[in-house]
C-alpha positions in Angstrom: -78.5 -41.3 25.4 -81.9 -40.5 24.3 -80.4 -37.0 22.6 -78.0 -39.5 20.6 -80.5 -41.9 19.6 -82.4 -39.4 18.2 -80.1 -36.9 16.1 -78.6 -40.3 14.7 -82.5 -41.1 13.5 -82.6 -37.8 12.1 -79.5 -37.9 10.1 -80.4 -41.4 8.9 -83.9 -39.9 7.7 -81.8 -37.1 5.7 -79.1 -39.6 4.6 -82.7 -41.6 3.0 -84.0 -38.6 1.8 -81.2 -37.6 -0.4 -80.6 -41.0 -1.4 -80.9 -42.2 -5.2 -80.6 -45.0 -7.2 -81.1 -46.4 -10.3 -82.1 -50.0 -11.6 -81.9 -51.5 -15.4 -83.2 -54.1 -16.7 -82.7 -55.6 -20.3 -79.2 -54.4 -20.3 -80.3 -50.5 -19.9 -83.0 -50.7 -22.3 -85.0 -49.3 -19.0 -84.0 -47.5 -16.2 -86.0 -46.7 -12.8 -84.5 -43.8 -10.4 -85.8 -44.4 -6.8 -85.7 -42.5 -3.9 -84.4 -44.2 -0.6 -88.0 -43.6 0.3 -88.9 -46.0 -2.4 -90.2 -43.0 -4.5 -89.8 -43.1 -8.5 -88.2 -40.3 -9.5 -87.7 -41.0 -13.4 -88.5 -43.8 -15.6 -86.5 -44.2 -18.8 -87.7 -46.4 -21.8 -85.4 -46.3 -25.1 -87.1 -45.9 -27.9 -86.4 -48.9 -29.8 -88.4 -50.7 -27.4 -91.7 -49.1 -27.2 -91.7 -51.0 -30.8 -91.4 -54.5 -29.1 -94.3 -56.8 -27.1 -95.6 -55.1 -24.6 -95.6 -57.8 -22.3 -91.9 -57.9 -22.8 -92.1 -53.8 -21.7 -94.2 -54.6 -18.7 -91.7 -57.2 -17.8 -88.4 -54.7 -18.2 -90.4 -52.2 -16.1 -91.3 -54.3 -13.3 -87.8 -56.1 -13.1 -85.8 -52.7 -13.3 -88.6 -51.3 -10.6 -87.1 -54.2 -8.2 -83.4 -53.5 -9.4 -83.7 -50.1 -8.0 -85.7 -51.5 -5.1 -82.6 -54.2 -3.7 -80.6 -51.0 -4.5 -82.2 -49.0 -2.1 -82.6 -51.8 0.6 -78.5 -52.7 0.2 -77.4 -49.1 0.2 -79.5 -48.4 3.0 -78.1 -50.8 5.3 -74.2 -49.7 3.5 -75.9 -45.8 4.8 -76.6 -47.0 8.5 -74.1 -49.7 8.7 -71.7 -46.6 8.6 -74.0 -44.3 11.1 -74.0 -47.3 13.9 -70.6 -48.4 13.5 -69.5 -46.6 16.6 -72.9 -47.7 18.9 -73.2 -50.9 20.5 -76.2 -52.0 18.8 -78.3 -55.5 19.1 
């Protein structure tokens, strides 16, 4: 049992560690790319809107930053949803 527990934490740390996503915010004027380790990878700002308020950038930022975060959270529990199916787990 033990032996199973573990390989199936070990394929969900690989399934994380491969895992990307990205999240927009003012209709793709920015886009974050997140690891499932909550890593950014890229950050994407068109150029149109470095012209614009830079509260208003802040704001895109920090809203696509927590797109890409509920995207890692809800694909992450898609990921191990799938993993667990077959175990009897609480």
């Amino acid at each position: 049992m033990k032996g199973g527990i573990g390989n199936l934490m070990k394929q969900a740390q690989e399934v994380l560690a491969s895992l990307e996503v990205s999240g927009d915010s003012g209709g793709g004027m920015v886009r974050i790319t997140m690891t499932g380790k909550h890593e950014v990878r890229r950050v994407v700002i068109v150029d149109s809107l470095m012209a614009d308020d830079k509260d208003m950038r802040e704001d895109l930022v920090a809203a696509a930053i927590n797109d890409a975060t509920h995207k890692v959270e809800s694909t992450t529990q898609e990921r191990m949803s799938g993993l667990t199916s077959g175990l009897n787990l609480p």
